[in-house]
Biopython code that builds the backbone (N, CA, C, O; Angstrom):
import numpy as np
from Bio.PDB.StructureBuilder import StructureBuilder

atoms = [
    (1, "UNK", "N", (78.686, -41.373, -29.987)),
    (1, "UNK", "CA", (78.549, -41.511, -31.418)),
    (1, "UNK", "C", (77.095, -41.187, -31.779)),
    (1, "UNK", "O", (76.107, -41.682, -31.235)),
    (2, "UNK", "N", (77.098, -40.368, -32.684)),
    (2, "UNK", "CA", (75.667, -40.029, -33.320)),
    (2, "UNK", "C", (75.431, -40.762, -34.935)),
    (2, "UNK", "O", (76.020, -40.331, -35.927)),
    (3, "UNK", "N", (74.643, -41.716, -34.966)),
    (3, "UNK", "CA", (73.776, -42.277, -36.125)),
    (3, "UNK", "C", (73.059, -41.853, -36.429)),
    (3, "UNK", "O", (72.114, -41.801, -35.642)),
    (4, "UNK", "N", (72.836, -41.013, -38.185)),
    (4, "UNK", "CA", (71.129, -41.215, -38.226)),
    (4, "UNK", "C", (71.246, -41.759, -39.628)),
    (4, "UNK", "O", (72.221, -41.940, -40.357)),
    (5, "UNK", "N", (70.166, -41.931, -39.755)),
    (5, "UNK", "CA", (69.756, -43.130, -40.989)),
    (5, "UNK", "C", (68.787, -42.280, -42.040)),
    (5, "UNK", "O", (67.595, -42.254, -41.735)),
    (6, "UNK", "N", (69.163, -41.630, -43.171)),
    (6, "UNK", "CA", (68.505, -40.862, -43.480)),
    (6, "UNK", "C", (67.789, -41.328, -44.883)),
    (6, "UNK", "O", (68.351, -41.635, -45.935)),
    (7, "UNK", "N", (66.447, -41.292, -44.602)),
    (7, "UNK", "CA", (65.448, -42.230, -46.182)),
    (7, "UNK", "C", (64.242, -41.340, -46.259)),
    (7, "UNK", "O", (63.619, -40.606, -45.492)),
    (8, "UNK", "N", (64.176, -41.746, -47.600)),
    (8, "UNK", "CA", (63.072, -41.145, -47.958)),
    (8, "UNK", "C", (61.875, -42.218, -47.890)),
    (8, "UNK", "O", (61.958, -43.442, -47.995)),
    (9, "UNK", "N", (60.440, -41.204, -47.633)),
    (9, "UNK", "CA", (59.244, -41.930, -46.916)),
    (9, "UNK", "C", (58.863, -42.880, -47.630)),
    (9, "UNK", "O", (58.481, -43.954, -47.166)),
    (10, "UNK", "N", (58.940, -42.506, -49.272)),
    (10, "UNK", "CA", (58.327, -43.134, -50.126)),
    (10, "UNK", "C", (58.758, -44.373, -50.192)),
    (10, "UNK", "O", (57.924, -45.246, -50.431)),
    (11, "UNK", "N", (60.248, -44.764, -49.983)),
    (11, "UNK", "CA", (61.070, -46.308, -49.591)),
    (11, "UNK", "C", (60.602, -46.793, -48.658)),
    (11, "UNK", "O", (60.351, -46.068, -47.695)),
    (12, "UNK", "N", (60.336, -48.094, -48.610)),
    (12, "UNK", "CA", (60.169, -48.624, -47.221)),
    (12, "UNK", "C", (61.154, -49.347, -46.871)),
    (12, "UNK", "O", (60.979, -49.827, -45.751)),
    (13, "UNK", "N", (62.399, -49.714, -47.494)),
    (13, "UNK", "CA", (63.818, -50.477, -46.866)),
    (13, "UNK", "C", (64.674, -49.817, -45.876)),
    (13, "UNK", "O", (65.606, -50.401, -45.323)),
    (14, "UNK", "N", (64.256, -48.229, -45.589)),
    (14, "UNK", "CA", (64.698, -47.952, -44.247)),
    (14, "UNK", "C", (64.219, -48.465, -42.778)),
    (14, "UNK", "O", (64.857, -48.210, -41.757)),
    (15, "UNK", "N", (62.953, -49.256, -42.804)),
    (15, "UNK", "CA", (62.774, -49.888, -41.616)),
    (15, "UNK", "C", (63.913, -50.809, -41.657)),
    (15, "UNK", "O", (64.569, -50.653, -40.627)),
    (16, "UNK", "N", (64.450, -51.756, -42.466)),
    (16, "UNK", "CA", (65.073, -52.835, -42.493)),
    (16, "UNK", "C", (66.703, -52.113, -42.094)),
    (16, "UNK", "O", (67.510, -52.551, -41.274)),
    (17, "UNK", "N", (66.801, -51.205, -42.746)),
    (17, "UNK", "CA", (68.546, -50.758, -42.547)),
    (17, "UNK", "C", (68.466, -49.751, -41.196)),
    (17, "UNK", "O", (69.459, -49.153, -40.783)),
    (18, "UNK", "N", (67.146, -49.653, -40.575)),
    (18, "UNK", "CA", (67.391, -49.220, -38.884)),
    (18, "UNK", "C", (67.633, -50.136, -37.929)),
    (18, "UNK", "O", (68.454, -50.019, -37.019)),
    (19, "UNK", "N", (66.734, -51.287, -38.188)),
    (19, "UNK", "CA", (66.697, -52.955, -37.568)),
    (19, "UNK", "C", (68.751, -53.085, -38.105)),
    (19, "UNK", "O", (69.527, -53.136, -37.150)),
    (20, "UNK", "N", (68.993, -53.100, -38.665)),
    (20, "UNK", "CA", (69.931, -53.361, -38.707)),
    (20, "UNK", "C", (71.299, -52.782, -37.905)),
    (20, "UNK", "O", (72.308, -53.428, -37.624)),
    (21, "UNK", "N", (71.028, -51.430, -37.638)),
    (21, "UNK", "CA", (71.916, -50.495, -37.215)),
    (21, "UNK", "C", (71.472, -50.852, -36.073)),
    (21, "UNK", "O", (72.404, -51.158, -35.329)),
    (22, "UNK", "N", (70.309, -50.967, -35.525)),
    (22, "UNK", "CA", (70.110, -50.948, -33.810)),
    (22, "UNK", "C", (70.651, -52.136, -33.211)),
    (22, "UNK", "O", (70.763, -52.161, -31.985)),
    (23, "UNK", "N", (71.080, -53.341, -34.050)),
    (23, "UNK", "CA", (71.418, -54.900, -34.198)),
    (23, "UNK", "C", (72.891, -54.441, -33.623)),
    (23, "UNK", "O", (73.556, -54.463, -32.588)),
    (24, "UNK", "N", (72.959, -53.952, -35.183)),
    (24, "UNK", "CA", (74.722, -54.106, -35.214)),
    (24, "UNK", "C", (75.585, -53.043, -34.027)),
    (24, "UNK", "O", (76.772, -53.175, -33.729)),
    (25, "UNK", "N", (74.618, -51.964, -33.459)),
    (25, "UNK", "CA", (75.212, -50.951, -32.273)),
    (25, "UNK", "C", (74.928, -51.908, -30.832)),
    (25, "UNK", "O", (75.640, -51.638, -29.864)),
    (26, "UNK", "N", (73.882, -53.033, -30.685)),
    (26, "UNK", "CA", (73.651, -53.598, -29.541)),
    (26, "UNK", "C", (74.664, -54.894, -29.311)),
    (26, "UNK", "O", (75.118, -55.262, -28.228)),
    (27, "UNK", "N", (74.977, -55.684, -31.043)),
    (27, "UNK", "CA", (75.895, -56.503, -30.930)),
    (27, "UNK", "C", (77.433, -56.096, -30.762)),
    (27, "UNK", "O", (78.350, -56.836, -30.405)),
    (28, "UNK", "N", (77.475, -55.204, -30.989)),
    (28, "UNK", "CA", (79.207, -54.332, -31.048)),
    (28, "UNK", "C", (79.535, -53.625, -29.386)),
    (28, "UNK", "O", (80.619, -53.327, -28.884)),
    (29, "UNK", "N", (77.983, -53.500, -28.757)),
    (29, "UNK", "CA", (78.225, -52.664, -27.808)),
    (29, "UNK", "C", (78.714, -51.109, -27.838)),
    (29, "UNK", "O", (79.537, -50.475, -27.178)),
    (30, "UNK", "N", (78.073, -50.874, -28.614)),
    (30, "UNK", "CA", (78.617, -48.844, -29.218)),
    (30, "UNK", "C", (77.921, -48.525, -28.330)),
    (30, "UNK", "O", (76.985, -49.223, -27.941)),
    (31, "UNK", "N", (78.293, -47.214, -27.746)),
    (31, "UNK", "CA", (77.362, -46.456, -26.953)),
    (31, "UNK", "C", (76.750, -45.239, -28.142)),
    (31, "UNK", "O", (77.655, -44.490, -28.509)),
    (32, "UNK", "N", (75.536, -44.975, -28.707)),
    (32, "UNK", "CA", (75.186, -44.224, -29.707)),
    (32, "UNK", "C", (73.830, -43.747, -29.416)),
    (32, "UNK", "O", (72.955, -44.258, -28.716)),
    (33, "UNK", "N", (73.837, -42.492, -30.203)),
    (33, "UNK", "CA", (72.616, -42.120, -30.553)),
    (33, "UNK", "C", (71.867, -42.244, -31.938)),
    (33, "UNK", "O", (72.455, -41.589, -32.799)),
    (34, "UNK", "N", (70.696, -42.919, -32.424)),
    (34, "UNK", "CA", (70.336, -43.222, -33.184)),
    (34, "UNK", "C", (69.561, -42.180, -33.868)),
    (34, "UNK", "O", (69.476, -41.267, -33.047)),
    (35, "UNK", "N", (68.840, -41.780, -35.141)),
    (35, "UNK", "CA", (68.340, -40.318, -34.972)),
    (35, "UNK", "C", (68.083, -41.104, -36.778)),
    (35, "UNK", "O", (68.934, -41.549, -37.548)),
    (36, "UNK", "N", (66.348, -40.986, -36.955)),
    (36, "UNK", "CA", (65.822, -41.114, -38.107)),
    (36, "UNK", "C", (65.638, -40.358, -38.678)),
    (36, "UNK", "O", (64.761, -39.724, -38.092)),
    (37, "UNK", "N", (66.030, -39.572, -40.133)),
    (37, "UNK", "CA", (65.727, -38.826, -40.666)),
    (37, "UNK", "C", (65.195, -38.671, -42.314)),
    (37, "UNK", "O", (65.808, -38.970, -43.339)),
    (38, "UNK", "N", (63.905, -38.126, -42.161)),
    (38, "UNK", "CA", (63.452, -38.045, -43.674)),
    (38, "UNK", "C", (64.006, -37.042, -44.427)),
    (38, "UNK", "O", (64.086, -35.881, -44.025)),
    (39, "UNK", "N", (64.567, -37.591, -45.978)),
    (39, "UNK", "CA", (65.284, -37.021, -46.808)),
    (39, "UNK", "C", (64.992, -37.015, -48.201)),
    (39, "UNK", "O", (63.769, -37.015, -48.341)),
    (40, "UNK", "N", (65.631, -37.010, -49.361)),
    (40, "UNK", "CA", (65.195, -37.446, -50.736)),
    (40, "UNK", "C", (65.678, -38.273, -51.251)),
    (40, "UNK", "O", (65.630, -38.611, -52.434)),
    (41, "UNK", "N", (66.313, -38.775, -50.224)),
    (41, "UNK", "CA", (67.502, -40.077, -50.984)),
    (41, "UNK", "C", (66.850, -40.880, -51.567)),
    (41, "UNK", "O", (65.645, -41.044, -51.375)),
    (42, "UNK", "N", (67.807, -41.752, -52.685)),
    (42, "UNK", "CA", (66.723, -42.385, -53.135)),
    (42, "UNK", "C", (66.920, -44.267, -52.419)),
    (42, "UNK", "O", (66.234, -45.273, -52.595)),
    (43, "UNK", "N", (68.237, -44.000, -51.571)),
    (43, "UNK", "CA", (68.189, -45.447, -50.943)),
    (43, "UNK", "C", (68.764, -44.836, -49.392)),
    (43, "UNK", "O", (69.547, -43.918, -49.150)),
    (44, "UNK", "N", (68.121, -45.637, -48.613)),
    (44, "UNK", "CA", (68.663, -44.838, -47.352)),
    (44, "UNK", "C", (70.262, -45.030, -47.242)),
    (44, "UNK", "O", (71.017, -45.866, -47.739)),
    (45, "UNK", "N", (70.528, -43.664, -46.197)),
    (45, "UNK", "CA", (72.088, -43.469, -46.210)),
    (45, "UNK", "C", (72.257, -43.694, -44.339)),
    (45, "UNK", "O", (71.398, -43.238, -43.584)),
    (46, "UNK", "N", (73.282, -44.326, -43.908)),
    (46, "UNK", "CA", (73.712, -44.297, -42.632)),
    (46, "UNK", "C", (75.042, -43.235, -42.316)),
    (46, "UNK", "O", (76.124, -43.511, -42.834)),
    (47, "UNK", "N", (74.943, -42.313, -41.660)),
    (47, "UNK", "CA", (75.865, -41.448, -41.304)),
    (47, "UNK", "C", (75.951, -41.053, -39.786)),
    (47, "UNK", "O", (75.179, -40.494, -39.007)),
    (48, "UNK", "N", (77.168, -41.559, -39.699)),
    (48, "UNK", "CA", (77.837, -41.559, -38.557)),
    (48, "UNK", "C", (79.195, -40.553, -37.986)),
    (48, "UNK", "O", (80.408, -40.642, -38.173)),
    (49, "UNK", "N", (78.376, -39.617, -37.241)),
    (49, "UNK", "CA", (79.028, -38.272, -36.927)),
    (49, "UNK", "C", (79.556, -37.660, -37.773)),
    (49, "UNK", "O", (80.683, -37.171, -37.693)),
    (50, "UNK", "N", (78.383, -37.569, -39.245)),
    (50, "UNK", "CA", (78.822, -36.818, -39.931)),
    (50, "UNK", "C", (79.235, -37.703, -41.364)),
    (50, "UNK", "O", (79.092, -37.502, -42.570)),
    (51, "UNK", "N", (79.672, -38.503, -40.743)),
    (51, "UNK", "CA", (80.220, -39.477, -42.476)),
    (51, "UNK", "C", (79.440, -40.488, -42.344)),
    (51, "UNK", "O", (79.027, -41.209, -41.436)),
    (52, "UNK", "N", (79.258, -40.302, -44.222)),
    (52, "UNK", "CA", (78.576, -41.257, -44.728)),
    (52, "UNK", "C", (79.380, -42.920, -44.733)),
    (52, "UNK", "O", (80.275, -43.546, -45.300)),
    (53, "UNK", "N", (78.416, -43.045, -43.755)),
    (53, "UNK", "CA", (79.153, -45.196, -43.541)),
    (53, "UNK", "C", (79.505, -46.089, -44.247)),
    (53, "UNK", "O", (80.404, -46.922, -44.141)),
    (54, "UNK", "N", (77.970, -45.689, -45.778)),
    (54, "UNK", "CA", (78.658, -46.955, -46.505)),
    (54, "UNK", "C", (79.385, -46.098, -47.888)),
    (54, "UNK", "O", (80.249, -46.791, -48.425)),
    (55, "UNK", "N", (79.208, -44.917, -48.450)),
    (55, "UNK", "CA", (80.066, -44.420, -49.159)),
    (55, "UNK", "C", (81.876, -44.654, -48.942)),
    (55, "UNK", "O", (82.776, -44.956, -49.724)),
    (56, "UNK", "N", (81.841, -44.426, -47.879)),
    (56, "UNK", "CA", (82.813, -43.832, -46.819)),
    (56, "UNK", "C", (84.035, -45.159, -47.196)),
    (56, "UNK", "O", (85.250, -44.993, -47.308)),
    (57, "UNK", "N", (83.250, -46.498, -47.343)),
    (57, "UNK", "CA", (83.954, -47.772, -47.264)),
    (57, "UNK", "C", (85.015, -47.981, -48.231)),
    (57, "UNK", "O", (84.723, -47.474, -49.314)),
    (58, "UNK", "N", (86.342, -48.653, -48.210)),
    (58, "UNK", "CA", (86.815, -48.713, -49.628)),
    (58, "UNK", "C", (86.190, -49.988, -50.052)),
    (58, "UNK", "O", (85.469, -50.785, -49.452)),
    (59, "UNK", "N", (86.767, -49.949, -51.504)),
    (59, "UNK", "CA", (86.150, -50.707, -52.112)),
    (59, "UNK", "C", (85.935, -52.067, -52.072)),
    (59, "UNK", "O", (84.908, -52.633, -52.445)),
    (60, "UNK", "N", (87.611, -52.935, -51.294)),
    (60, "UNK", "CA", (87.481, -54.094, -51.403)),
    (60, "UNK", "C", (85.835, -54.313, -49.863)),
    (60, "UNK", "O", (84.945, -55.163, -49.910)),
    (61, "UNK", "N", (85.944, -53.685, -49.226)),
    (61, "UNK", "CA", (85.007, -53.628, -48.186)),
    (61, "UNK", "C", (83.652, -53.434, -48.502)),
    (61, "UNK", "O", (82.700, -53.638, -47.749)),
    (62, "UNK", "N", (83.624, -53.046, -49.602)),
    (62, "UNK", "CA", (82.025, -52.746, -50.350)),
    (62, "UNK", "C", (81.967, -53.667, -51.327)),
    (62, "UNK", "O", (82.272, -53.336, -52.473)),
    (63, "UNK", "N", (81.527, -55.096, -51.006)),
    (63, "UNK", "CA", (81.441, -55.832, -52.407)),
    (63, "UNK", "C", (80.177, -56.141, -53.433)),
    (63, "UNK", "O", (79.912, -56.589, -54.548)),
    (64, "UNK", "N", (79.487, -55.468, -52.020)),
    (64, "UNK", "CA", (77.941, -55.183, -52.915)),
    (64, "UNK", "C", (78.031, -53.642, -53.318)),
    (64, "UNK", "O", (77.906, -52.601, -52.673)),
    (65, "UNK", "N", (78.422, -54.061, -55.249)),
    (65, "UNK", "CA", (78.284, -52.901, -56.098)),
    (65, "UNK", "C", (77.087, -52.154, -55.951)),
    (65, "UNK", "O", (77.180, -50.928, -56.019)),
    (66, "UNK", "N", (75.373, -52.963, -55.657)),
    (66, "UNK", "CA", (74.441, -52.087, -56.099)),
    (66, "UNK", "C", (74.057, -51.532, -55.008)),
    (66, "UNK", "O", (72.839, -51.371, -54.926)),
    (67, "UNK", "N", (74.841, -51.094, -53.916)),
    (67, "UNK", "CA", (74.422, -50.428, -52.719)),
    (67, "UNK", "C", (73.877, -50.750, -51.583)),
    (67, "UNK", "O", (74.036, -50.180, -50.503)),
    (68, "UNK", "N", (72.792, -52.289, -51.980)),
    (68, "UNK", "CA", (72.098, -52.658, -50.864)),
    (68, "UNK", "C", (72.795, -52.609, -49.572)),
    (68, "UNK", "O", (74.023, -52.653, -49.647)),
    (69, "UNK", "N", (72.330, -52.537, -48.537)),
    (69, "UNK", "CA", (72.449, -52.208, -47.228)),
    (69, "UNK", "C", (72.025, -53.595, -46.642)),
    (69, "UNK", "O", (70.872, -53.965, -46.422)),
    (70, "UNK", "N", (73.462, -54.457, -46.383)),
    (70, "UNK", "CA", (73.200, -55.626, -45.371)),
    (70, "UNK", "C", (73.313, -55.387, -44.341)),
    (70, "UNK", "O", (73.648, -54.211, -44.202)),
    (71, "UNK", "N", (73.140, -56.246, -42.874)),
    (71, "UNK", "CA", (73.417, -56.185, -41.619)),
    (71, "UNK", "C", (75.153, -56.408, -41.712)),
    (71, "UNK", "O", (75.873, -55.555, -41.194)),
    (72, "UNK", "N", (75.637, -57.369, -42.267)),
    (72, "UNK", "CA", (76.987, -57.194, -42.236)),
    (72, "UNK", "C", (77.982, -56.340, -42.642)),
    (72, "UNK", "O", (79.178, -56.389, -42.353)),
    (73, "UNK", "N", (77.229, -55.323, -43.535)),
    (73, "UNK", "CA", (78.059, -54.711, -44.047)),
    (73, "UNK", "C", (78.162, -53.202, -43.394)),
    (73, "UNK", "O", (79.031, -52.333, -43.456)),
    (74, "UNK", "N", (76.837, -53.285, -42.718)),
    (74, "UNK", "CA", (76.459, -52.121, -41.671)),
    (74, "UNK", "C", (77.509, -52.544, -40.150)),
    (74, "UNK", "O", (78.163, -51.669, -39.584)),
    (75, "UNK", "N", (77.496, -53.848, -39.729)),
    (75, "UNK", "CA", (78.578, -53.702, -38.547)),
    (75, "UNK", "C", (79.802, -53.825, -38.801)),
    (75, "UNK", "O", (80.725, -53.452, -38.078)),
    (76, "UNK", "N", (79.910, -54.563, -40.247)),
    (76, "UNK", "CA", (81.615, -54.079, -40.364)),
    (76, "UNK", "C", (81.760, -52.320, -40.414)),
    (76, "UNK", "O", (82.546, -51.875, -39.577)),
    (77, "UNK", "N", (81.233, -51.527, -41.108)),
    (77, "UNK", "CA", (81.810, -50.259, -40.997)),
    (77, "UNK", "C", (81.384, -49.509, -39.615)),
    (77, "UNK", "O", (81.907, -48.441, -39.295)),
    (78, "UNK", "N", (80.456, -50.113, -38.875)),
    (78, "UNK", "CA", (80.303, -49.791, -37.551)),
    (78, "UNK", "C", (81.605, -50.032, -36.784)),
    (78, "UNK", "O", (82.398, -49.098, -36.666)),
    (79, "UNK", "N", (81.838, -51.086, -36.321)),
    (79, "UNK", "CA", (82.949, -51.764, -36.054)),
    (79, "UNK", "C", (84.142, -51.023, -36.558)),
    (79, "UNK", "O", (84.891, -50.878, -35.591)),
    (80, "UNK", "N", (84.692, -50.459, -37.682)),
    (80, "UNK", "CA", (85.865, -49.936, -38.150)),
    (80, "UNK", "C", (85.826, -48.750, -37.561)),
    (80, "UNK", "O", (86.789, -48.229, -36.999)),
    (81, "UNK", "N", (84.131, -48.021, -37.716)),
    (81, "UNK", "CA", (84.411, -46.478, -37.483)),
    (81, "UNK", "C", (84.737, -46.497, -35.517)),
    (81, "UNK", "O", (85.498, -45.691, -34.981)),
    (82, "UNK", "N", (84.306, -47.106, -35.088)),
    (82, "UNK", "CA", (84.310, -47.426, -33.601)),
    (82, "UNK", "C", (85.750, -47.495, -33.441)),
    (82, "UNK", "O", (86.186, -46.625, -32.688)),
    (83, "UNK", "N", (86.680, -48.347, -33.974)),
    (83, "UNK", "CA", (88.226, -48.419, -33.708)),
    (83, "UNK", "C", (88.770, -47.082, -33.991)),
    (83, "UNK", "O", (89.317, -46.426, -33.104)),
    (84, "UNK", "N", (88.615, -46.586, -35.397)),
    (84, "UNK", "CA", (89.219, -45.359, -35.660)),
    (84, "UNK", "C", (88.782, -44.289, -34.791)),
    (84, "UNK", "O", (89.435, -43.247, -34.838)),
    (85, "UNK", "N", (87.706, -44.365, -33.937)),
    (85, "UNK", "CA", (87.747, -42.910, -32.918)),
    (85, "UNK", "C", (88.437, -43.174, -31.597)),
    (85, "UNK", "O", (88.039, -42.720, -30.525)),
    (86, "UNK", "N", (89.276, -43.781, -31.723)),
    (86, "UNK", "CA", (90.204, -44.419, -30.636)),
    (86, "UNK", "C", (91.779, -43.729, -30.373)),
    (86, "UNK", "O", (92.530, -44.210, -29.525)),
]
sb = StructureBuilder()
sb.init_structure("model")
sb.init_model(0)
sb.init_chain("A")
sb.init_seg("    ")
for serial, (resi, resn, name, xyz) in enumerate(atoms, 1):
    if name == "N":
        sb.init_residue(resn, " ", resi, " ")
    sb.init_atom(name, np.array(xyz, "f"), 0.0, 1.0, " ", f" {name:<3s}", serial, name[0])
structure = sb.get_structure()
């Protein structure tokens, strides 16, 4: 599995939503590659082989409307995308 976490420099809440991904891939046991990338986003995005993680979520699974990026909400869709490549 390939992760990268893609933010722009000017944000600094992508340190916090990498700490999180490296959490939630060590607590889940994923075997992954992690891969930081600077972008223009204006909130960092996690994409995982390609799809976007937390877009990607339906809705009842996304209950934070304003996007923030929790640790839980990063290993639940970790966790889902991990089953579905099964």
């Amino acid at each position: 599995m390939e992760i990268s976490i893609l933010y722009s420099k000017d944000k600094p809440e992508h340190k916090r939503t990498a700490t999180f991904v490296r959490k939630a891939v060590k607590n889940l046991g994923i075997a992954a590659t992690i891969i930081e990338r600077e972008s223009t986003m204006a909130l960092p995005r996690v994409v995982v082989d390609g799809f976007d993680l937390i877009n990607g979520l339906t809705e009842p699974a996304r209950k934070n409307k304003n996007k923030e990026i929790s640790y839980e909400l990063i290993e639940k869709a970790l966790e889902q995308n991990a089953w579905a490549s099964y």
